[in-house]
PAZA-353753 format. One line per 4 residues: their letters; for each residue y, z, x of N, C-alpha, C, O, CB. Coordinates in pm, 1 decimal, always signed. Glycine has a CB too. Layout:
BEGIN
a	Y/Z/X/Y/Z/X/Y/Z/X/Y/Z/X/Y/Z/X ~ ...
END
This chain:
BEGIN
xxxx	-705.3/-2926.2/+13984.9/-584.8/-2849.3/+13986.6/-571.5/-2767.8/+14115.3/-464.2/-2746.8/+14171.9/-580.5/-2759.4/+13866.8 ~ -709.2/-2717.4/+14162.0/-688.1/-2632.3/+14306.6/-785.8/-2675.9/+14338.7/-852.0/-2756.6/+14273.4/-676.0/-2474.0/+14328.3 ~ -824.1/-2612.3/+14488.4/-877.3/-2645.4/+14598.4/-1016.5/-2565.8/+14531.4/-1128.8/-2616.1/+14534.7/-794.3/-2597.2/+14748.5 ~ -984.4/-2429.2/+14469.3/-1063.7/-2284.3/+14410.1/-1194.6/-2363.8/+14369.4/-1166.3/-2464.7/+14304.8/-976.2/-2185.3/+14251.2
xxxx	-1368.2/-2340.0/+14395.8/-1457.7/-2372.7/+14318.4/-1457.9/-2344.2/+14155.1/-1509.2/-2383.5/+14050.3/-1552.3/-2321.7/+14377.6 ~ -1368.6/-2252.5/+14205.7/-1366.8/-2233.7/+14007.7/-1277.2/-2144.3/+13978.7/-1206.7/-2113.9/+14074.9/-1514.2/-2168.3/+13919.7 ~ -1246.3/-2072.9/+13847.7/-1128.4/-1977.5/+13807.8/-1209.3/-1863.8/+13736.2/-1326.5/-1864.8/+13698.8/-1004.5/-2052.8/+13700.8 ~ -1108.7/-1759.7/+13727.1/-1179.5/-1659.4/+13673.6/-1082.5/-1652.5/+13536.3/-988.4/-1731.6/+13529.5/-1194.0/-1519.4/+13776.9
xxxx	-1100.1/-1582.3/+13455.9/-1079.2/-1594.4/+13339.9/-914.7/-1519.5/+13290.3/-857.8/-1545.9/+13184.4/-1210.4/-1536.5/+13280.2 ~ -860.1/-1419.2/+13402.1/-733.1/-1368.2/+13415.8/-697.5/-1529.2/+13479.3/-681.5/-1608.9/+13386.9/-711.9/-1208.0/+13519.0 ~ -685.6/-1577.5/+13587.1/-673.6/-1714.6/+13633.1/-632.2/-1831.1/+13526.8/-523.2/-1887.8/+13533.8/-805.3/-1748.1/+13692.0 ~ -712.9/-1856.0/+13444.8/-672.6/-1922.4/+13337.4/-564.7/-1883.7/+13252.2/-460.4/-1944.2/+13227.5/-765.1/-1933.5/+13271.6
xxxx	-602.3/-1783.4/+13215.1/-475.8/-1735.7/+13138.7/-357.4/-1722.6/+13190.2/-266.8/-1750.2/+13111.4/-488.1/-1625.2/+13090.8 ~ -309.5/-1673.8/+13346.9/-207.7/-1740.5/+13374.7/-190.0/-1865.9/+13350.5/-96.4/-1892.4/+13275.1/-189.2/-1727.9/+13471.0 ~ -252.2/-1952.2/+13391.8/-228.0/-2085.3/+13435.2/-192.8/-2138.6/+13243.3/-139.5/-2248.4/+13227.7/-395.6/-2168.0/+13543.7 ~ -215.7/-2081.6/+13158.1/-225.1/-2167.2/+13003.5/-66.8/-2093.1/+12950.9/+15.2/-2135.3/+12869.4/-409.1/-2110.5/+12869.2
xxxx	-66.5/-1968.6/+13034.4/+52.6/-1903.0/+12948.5/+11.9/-1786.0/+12852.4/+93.8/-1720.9/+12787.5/+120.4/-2016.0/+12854.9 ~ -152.1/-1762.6/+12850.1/-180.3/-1690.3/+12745.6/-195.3/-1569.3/+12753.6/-114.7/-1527.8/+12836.8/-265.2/-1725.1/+12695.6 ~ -271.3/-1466.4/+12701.1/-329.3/-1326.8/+12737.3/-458.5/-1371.7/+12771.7/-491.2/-1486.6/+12741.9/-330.0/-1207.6/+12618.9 ~ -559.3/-1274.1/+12848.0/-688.0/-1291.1/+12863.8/-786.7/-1288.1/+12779.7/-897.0/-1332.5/+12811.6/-715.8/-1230.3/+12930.3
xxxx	-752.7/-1215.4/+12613.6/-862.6/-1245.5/+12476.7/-841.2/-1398.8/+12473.1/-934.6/-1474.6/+12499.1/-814.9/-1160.4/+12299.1 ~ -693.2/-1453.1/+12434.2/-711.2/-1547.9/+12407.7/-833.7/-1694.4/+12469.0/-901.4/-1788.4/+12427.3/-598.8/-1547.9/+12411.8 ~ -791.2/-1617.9/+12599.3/-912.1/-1724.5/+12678.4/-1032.0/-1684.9/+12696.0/-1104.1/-1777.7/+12732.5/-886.7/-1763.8/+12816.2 ~ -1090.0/-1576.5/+12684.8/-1228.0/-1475.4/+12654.5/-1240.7/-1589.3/+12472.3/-1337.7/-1664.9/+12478.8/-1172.0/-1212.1/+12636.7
xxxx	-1185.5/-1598.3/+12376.9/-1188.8/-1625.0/+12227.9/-1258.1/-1744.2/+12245.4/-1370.5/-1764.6/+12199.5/-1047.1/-1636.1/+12142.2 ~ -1161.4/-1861.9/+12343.0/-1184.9/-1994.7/+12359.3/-1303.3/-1988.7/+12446.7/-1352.8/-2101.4/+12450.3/-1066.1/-2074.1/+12413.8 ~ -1370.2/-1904.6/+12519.1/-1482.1/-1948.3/+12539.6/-1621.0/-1918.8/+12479.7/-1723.9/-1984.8/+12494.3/-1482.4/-1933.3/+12638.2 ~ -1599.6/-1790.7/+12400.0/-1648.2/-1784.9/+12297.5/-1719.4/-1825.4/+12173.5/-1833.4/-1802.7/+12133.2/-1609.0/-1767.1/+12292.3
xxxx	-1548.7/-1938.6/+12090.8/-1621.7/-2031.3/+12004.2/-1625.2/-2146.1/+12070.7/-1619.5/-2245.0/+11997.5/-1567.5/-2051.8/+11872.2 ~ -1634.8/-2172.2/+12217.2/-1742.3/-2282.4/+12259.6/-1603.3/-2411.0/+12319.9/-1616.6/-2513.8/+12386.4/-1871.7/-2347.7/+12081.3 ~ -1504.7/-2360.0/+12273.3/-1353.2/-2433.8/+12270.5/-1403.4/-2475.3/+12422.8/-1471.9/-2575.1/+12445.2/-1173.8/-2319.6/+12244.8 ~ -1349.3/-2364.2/+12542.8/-1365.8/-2412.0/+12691.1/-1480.5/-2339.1/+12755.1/-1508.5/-2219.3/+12751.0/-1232.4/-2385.7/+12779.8
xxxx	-1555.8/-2465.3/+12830.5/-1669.0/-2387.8/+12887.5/-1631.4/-2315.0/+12987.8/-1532.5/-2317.9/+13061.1/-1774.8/-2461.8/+12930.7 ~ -1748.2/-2231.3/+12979.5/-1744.6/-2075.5/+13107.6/-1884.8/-2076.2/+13152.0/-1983.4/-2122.0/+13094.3/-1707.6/-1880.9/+13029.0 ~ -1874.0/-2010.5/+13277.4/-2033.7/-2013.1/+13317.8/-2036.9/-1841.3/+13344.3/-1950.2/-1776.6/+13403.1/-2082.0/-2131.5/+13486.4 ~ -2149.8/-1794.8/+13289.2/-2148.5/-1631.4/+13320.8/-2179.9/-1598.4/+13467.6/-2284.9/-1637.2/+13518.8/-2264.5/-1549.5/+13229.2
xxxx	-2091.0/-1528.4/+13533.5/-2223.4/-1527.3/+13667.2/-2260.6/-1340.8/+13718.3/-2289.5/-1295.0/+13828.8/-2133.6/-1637.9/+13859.1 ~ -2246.8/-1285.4/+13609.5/-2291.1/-1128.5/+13642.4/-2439.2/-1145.9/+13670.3/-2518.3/-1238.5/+13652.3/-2265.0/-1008.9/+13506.1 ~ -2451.1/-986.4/+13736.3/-2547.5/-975.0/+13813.3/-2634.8/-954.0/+13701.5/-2728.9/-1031.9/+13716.3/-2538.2/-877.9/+13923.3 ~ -2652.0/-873.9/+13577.3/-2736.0/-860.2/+13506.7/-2739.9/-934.2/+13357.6/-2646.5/-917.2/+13279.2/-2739.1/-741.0/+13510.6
xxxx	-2857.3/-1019.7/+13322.9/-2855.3/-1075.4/+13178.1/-2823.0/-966.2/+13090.8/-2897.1/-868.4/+13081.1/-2992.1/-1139.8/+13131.2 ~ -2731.4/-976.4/+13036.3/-2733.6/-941.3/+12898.0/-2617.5/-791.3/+12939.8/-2591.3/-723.1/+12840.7/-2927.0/-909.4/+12822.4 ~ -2573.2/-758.2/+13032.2/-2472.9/-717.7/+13083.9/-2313.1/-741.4/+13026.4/-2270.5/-809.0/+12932.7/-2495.8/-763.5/+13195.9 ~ -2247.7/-657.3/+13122.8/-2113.3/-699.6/+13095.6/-2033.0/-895.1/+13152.1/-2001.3/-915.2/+13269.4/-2035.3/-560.8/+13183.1
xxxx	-2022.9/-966.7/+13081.5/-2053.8/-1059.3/+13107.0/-1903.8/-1118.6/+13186.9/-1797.4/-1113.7/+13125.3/-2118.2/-1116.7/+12986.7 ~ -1912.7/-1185.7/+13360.2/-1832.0/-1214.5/+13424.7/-1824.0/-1337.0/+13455.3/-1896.2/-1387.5/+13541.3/-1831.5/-1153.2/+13501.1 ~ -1702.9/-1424.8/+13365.0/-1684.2/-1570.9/+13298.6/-1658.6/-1621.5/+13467.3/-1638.1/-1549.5/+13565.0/-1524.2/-1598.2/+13153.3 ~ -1665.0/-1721.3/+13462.0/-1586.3/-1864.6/+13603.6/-1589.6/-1967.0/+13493.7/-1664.1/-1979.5/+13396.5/-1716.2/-1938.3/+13793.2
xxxx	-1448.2/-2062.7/+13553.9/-1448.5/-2189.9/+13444.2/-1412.0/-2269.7/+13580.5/-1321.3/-2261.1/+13663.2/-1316.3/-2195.9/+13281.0 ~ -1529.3/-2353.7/+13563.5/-1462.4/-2473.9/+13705.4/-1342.1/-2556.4/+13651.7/-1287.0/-2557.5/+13541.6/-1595.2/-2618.0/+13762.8 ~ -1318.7/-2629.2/+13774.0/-1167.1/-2692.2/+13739.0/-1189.7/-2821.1/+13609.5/-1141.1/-2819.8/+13496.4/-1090.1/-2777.3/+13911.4 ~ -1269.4/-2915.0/+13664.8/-1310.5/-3019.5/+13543.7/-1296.0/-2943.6/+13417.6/-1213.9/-2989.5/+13338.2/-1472.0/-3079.6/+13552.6
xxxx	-1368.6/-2821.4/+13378.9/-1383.1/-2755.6/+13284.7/-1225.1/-2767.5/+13186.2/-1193.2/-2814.7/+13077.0/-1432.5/-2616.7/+13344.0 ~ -1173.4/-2713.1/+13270.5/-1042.6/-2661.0/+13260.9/-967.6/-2791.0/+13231.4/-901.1/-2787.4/+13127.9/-992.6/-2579.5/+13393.2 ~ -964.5/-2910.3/+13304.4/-907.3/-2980.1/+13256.6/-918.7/-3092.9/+13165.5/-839.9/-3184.7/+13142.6/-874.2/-2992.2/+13320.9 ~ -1044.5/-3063.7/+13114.0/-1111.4/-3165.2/+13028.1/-1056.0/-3033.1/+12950.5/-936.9/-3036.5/+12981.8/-1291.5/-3236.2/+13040.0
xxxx	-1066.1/-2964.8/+12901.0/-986.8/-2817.1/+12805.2/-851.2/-2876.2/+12798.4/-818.8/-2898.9/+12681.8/-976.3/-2628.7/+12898.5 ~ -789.3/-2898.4/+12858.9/-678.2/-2900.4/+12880.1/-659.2/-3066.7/+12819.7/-596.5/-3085.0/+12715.3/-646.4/-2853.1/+13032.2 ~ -698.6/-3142.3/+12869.9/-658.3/-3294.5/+12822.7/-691.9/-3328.8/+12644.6/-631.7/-3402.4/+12566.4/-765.6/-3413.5/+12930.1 ~ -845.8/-3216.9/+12619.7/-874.3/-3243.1/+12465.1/-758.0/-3175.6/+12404.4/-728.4/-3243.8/+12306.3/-1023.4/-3179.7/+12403.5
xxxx	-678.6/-3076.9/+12413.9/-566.0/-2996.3/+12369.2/-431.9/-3047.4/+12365.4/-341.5/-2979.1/+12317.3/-559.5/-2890.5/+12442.3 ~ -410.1/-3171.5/+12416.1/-308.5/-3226.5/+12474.8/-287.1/-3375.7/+12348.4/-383.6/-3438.2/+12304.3/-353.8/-3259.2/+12658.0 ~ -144.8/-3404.6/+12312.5/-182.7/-3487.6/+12192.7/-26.2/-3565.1/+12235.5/+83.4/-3509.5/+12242.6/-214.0/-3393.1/+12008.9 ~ -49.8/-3668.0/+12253.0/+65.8/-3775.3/+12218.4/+122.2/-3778.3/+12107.6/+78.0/-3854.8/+12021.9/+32.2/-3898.0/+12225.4
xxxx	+244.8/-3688.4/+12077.8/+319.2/-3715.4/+11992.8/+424.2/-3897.8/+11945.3/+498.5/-3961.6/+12019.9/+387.5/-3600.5/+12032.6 ~ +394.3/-3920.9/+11833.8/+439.1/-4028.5/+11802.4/+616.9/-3989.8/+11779.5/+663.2/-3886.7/+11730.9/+347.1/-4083.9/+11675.4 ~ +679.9/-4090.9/+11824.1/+821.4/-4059.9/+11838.3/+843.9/-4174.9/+11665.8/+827.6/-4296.5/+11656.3/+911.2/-4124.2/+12038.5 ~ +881.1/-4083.7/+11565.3/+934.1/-4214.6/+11420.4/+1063.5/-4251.5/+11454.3/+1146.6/-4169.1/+11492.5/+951.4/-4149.2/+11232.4
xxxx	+1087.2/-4378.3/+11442.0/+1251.8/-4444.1/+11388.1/+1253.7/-4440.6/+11294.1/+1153.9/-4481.6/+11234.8/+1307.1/-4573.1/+11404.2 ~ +1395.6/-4377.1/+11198.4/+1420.0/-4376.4/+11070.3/+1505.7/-4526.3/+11068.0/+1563.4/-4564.6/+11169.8/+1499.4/-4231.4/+11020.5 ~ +1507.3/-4595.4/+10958.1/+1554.0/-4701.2/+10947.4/+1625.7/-4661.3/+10840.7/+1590.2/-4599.9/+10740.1/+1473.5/-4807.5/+10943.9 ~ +1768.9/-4718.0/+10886.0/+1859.5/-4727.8/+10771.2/+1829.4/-4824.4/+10655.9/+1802.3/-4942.6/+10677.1/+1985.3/-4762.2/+10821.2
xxxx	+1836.8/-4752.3/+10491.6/+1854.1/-4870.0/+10431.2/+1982.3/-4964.7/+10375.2/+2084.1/-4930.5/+10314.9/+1789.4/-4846.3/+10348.7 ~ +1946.1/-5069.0/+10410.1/+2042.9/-5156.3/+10349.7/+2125.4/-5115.9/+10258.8/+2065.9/-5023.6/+10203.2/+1992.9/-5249.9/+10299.8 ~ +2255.6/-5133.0/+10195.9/+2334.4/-5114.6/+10101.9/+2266.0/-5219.7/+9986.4/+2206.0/-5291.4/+10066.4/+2486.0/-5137.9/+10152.0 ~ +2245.3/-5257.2/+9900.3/+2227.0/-5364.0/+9806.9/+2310.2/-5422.4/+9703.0/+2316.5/-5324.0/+9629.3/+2138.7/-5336.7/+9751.9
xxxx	+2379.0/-5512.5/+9643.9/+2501.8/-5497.7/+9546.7/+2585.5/-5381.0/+9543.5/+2617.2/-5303.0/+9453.6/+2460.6/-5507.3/+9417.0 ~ +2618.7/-5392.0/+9692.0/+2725.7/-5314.6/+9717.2/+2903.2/-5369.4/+9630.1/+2980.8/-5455.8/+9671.0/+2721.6/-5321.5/+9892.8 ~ +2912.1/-5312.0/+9549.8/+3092.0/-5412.7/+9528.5/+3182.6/-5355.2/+9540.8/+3206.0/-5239.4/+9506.3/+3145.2/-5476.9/+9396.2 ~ +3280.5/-5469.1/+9619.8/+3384.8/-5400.6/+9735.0/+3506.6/-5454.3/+9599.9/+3517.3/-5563.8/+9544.7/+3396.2/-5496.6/+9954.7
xx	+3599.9/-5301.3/+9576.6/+3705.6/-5276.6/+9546.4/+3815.9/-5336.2/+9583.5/+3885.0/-5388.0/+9495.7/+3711.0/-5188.1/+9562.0 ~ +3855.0/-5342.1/+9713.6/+3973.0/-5405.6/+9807.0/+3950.1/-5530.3/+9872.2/+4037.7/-5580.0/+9943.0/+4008.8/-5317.0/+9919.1
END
């Protein structure tokens, strides 16, 4: 999607349309990967999502809607008056 080694987690959430929990949530329960890269384990924890990441996120989320034709039914012993 960009040139960027990776995104930060406000970054995404522009780019999805969302707020920043929402995309903090999804990486969370494991939905889109994040890589932590703060300075201290067990710290305040500072997400990057590389681009693959993001768009393998993005392509599993993504669903081909089937377009239905309704089919008319036939009339059957139809009987014409005139």
């Amino acid at each position: 999607m960009s040139e960027r080694p990776f995104y930060s987690v406000r970054d995404v959430a522009e780019l999805l349309g969302v707020r920043t929990h929402a995309v903090l949530t999804l990486i969370r329960s494991g939905q889109l990967r994040a890589i932590d890269v703060s300075l201290r384990p067990g710290g305040r924890p500072r997400w990057r999502i590389m681009p693959d990441d993001l768009d393998g996120f993005i392509a599993r989320r993504t669903h081909q809607a089937t377009i239905r034709v309704r089919r008319r039914k036939r009339p059957t012993q139809v009987k014409q008056y005139f």
